[in-house]
C-alpha positions as CSV (number, residue, x, y, z in Angstrom):
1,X,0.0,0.0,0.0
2,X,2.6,2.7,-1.1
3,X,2.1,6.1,0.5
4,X,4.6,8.2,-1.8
5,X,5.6,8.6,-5.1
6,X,9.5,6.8,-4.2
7,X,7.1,4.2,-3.4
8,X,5.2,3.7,-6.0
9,X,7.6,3.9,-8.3
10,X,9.1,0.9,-6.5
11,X,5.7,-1.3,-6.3
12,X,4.7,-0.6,-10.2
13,X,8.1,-2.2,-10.9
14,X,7.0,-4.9,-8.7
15,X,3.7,-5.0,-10.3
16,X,5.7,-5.4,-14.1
17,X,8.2,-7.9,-12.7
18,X,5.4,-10.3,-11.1
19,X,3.2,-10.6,-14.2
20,X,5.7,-11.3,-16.5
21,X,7.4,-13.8,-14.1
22,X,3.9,-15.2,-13.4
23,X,3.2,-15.9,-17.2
24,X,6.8,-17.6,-17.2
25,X,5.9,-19.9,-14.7
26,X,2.8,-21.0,-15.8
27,X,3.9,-21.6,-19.6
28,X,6.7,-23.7,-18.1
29,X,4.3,-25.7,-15.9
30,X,1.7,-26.1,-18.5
31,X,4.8,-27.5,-20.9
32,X,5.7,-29.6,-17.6
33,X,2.7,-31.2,-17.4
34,X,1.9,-31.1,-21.1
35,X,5.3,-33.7,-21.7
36,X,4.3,-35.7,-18.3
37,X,1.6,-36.4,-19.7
38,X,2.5,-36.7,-23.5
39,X,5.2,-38.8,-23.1
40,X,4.2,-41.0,-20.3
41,X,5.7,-44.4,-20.1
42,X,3.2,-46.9,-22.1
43,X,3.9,-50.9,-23.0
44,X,6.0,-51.6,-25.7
45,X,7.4,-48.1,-26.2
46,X,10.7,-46.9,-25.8
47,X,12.0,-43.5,-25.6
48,X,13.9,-42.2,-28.7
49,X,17.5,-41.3,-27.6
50,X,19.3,-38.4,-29.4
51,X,21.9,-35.9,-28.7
52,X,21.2,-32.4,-28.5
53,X,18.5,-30.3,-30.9
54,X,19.7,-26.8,-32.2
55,X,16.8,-25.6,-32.4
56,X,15.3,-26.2,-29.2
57,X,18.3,-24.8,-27.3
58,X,18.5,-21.4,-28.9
59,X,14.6,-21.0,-28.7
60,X,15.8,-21.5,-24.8
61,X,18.6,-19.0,-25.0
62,X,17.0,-16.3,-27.1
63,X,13.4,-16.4,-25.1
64,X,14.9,-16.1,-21.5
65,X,17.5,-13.1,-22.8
66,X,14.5,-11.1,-24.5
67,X,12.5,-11.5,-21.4
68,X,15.6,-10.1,-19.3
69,X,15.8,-7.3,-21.6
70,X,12.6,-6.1,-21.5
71,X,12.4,-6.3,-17.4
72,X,15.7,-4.7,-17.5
73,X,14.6,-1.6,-19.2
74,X,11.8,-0.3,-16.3
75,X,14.8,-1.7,-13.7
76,X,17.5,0.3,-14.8
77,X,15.4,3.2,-15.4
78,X,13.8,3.0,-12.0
79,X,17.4,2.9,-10.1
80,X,18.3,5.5,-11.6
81,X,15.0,7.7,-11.2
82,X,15.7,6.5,-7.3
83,X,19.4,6.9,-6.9
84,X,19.2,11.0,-8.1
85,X,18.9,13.8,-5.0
86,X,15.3,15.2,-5.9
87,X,15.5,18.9,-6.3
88,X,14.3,20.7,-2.6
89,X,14.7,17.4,-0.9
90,X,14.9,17.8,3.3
91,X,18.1,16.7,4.0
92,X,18.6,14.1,6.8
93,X,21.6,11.9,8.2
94,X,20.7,9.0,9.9
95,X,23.0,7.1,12.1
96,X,22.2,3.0,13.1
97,X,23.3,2.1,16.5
98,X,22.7,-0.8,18.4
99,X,20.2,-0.5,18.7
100,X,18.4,2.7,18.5
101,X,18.6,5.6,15.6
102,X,20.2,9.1,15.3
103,X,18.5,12.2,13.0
104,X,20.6,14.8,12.4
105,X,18.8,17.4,10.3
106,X,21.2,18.9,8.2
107,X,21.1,22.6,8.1
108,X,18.7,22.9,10.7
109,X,20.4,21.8,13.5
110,X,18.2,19.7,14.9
111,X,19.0,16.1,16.5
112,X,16.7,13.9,17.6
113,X,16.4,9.8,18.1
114,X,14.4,7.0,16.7
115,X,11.0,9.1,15.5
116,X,11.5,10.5,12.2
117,X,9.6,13.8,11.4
118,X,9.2,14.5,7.8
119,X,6.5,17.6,5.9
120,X,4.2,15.8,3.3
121,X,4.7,16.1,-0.2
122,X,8.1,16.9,-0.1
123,X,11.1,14.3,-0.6
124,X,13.4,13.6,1.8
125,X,16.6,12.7,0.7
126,X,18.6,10.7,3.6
127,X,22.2,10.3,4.1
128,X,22.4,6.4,5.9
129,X,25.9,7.0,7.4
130,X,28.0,3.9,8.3
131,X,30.1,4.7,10.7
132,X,33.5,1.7,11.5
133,X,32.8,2.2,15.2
134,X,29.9,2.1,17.1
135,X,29.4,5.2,19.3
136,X,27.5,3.2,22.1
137,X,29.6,0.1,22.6
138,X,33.1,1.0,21.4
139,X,33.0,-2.2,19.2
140,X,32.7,-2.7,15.1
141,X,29.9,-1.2,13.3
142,X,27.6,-4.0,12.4
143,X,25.1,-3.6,9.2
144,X,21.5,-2.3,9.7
145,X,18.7,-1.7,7.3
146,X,16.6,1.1,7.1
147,X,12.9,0.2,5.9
148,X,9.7,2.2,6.0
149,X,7.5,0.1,3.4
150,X,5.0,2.1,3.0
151,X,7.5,5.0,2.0
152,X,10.4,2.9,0.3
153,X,12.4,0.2,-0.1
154,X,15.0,-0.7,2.2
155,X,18.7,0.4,2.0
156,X,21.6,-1.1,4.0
157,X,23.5,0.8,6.4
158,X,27.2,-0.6,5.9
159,X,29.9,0.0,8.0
160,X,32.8,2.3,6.3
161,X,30.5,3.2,3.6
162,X,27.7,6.3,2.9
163,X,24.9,5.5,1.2
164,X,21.4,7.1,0.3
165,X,17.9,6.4,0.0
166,X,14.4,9.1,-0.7
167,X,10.8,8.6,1.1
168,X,8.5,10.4,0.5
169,X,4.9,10.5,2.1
170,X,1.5,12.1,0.1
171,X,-0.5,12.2,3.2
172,X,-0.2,13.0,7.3
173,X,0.5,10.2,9.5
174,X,2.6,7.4,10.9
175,X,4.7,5.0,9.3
176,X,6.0,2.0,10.7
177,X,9.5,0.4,9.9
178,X,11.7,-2.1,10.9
179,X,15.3,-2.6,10.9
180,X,15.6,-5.4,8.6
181,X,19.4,-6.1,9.0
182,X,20.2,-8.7,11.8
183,X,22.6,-6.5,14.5
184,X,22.3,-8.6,17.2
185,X,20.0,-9.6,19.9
186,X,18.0,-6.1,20.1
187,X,17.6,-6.4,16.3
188,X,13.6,-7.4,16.7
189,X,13.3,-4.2,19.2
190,X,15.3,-1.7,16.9
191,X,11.7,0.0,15.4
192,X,11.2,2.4,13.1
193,X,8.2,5.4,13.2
194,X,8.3,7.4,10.6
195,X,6.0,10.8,11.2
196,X,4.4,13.2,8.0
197,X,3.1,16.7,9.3
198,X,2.0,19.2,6.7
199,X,4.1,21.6,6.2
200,X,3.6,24.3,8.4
201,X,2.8,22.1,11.2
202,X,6.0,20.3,10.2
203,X,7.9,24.0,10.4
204,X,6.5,24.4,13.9
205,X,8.0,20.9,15.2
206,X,11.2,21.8,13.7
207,X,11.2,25.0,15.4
208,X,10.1,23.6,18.7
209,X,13.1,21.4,18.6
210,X,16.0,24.7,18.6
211,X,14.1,25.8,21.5
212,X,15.2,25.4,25.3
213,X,12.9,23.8,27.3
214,X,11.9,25.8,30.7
215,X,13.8,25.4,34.0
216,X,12.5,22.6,35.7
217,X,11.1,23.1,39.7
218,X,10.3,21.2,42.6
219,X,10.8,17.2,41.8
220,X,12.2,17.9,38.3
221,X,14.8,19.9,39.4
222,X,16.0,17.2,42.0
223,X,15.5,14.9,38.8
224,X,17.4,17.5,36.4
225,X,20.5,17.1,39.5
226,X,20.5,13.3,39.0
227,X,20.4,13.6,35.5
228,X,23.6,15.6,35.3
229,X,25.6,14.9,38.0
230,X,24.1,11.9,39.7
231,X,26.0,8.8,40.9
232,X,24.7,5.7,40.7
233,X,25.9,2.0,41.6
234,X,25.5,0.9,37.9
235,X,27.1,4.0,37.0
236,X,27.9,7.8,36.2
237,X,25.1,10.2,35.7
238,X,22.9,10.2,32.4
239,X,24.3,13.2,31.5
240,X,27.9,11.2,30.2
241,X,25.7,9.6,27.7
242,X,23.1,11.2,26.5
243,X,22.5,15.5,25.6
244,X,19.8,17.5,26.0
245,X,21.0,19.8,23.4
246,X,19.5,18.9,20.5
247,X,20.4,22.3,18.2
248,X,23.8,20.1,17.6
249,X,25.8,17.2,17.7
250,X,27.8,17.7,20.7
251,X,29.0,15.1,23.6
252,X,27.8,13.1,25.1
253,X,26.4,11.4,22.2
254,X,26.5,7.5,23.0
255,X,23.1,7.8,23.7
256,X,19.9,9.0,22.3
257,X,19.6,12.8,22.2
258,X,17.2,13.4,25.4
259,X,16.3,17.4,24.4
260,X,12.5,17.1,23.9
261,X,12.3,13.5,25.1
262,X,8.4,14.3,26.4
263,X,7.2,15.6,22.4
264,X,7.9,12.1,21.5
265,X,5.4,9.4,20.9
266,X,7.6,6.7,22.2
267,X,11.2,5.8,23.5
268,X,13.7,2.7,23.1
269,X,13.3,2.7,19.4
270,X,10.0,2.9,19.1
271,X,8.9,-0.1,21.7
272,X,7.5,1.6,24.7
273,X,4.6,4.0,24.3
274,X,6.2,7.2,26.3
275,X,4.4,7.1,29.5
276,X,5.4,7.1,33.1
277,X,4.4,3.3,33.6
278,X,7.0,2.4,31.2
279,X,9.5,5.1,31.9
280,X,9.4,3.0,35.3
281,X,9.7,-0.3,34.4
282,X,13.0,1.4,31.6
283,X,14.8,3.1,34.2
284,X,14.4,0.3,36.9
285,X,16.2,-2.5,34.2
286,X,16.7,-1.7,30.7
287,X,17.8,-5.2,30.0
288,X,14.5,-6.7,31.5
289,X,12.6,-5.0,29.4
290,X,14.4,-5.0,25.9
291,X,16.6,-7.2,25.5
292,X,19.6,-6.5,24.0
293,X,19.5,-3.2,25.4
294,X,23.2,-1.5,25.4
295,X,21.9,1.5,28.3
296,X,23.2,0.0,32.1
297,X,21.0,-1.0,35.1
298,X,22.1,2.1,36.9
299,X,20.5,0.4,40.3
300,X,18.1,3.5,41.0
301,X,15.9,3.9,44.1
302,X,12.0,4.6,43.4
303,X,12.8,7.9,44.7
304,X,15.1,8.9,42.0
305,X,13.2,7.3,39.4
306,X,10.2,9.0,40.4
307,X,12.3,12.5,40.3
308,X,14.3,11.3,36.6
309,X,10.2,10.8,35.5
310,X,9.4,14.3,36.2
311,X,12.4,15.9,35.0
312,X,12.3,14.3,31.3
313,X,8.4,15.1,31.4
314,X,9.7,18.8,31.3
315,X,11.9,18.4,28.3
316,X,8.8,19.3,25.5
């Protein structure tokens, strides 16, 4: 059910490729079946043996090669309609970690994690950056996938290596991906959302996201103290991994950018709905709830939980 024109373009190739590969298979069954049938063993008759037949073969050369042709032709033509940077495209960089994702908005210096906000009926050309090292765990880059089906195909993320992929979305609403790479064991829980305003509406988000959120009070404060300069018996203070400055890429940056964590829909890549009840259950063990999850069990009271909770519910 594609939902752009990047999209479409891919499924009506799909659509060309399918019915000519579907009248190949049934001519080649019904010719299957045809010399089952025809030349069936019968009493007193023996099969006729000769080598080779000229005729036949290049008929099975020449058929296959024309057929090639003519699906090469909307193929070639289609990678190269996808491949080009569309003219006013909304430049984007996205960065696959295990096992969340990075948006870096180029030019408007805005970084966010793991929802993707993109204006309707404009292209957005992104920049899948495959970076040797991963940020979060110090180890090798592994491959991911990036894959919104509703808004394109998928395109590898490969470590070492840039490549690029457009979506595109005709209508407001939410689209759901998946990464379709295997990255290890969090690859089922690394989710995609994918989120088409209209334009303007899309303007406002993306100038809601240079702004500074307010000076927290009362139990967000104590929760804004524990966030930056907290220590905890699974570890230092969320501050050393994640920012809450999302106007640019600055460190820390091993974890998701936390700047307007409470304008998102959801949190650990799109699993948990963002909601105190969940926030809880995240905060208290990571691991228990996702596996796979790279972020520590930190070993927090209900106290400082409760005050973390109220603190990231100012960041809007």
């Amino acid at each position: 059910d594609p939902a752009g024109e990047v999209a479409r373009t891919a499924d009506q190739l799909w659509d060309i490729t399918f019915g000519i590969a579907a009248v190949v298979f049934f001519v080649v069954e019904a010719a299957l079946i045809y010399t089952v049938v025809r030349f069936r063993r019968r009493p007193g008759r023996e099969a006729a043996q000769f080598h080779g037949n000229t005729r036949v073969e290049v008929i099975l050369t020449v058929v296959p090669a024309l057929i090639l042709a003519g699906i090469a032709v909307p193929t070639v033509q289609s990678i190269f309609t996808l491949s080009q940077e569309p003219e006013g495209a909304l430049q984007v960089k996205v960065v696959g970690h295990r096992f969340w994702w990075e948006y870096q908005y180029t030019g408007a210096g805005v970084v966010t994690a793991n929802e993707l906000h993109i204006p309707t009926g404009r292209p957005v050309f992104i920049n899948l950056e495959g970076a040797l090292t991963d940020r979060v765990t110090g180890e090798a880059a592994v491959n991911h996938s990036y894959w919104i089906p509703r808004l394109a195909g998928t395109q590898d993320i490969i470590p070492g290596r840039d490549t690029y992929m457009t979506l595109e979305a005709d209508k407001p609403g939410t689209y759901l991906g998946q990464c379709k790479e295997f990255c290890g064991l969090g690859h089922a829980y690394m989710r995609q959302r994918v989120i088409a305003h209209p334009p303007r509406q899309f303007q406002t988000w993306l100038q809601e996201q240079t702004t500074v959120p307010p000076a927290p009070t009362g139990l967000a404060a104590e929760g804004e103290e524990l966030f930056t300069s907290g220590q905890f018996p699974g570890g230092p203070a969320c501050a050393s991994c994640h920012a809450v400055d999302s106007t640019e890429l600055t460190a820390p940056n091993t974890g998701p950018n936390l700047t307007h964590f409470a304008s998102r829909r959801t949190f650990a890549a799109g699993v948990f709905e963002n909601n105190e009840a969940n926030l809880s259950a995240w905060l208290a063990g990571p691991a228990d709830v996702k596996p796979g999850s790279t972020m520590p069990d930190l070993g927090l009271t209900q106290e400082q939980i409760d005050a973390l909770i109220a603190y990231l519910e100012t960041r809007e």
